[in-house]
Steps between C-alpha positions, in 0.01 A plus 500: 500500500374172738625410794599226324742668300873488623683812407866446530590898597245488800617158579898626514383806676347307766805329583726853579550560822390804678762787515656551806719813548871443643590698797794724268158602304300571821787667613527737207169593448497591907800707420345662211204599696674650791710662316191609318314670814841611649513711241121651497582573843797704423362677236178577724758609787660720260194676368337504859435889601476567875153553675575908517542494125218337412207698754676813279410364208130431616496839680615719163251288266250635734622812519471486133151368467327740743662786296388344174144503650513861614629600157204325353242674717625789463521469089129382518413825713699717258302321203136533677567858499682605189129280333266686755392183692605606821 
């Protein structure tokens, strides 16, 4: 295709106008959104557990870990002996 060449598609496309939203659809999609995060926010304010809750969480999964690492050194102590390495 030339520059020369007139294709009647592009040439009806080039006369549209440019959409332009009304202010019922602006108003509707601004609704939609709000409505949108209003409703993350409740859910997250639902789910939300209090600062005490949480630190007990972190404190028992500690709790947890450090016995899971005394458990291990003490299996790989038990196993050292039983195989005369220790």
């Amino acid at each position: 295709m030339t520059l020369d060449d007139m294709d009647p598609v592009l040439m009806l496309l080039a006369g549209l106008r440019a959409p332009r939203p009304t202010a019922a659809f602006e108003d509707r999609v601004r609704r939609r959104c709000h409505d949108a995060i209003g409703q993350q926010v409740r859910h997250q304010q639902l789910h939300a557990r209090p600062l005490v809750q949480r630190t007990a969480d972190v404190a028992l999964v500690g709790v947890l870990c450090g016995y899971a690492m005394v458990a291990l050194i003490e299996a790989t102590q038990v196993t050292a002996r039983v195989l005369g390495l220790h």
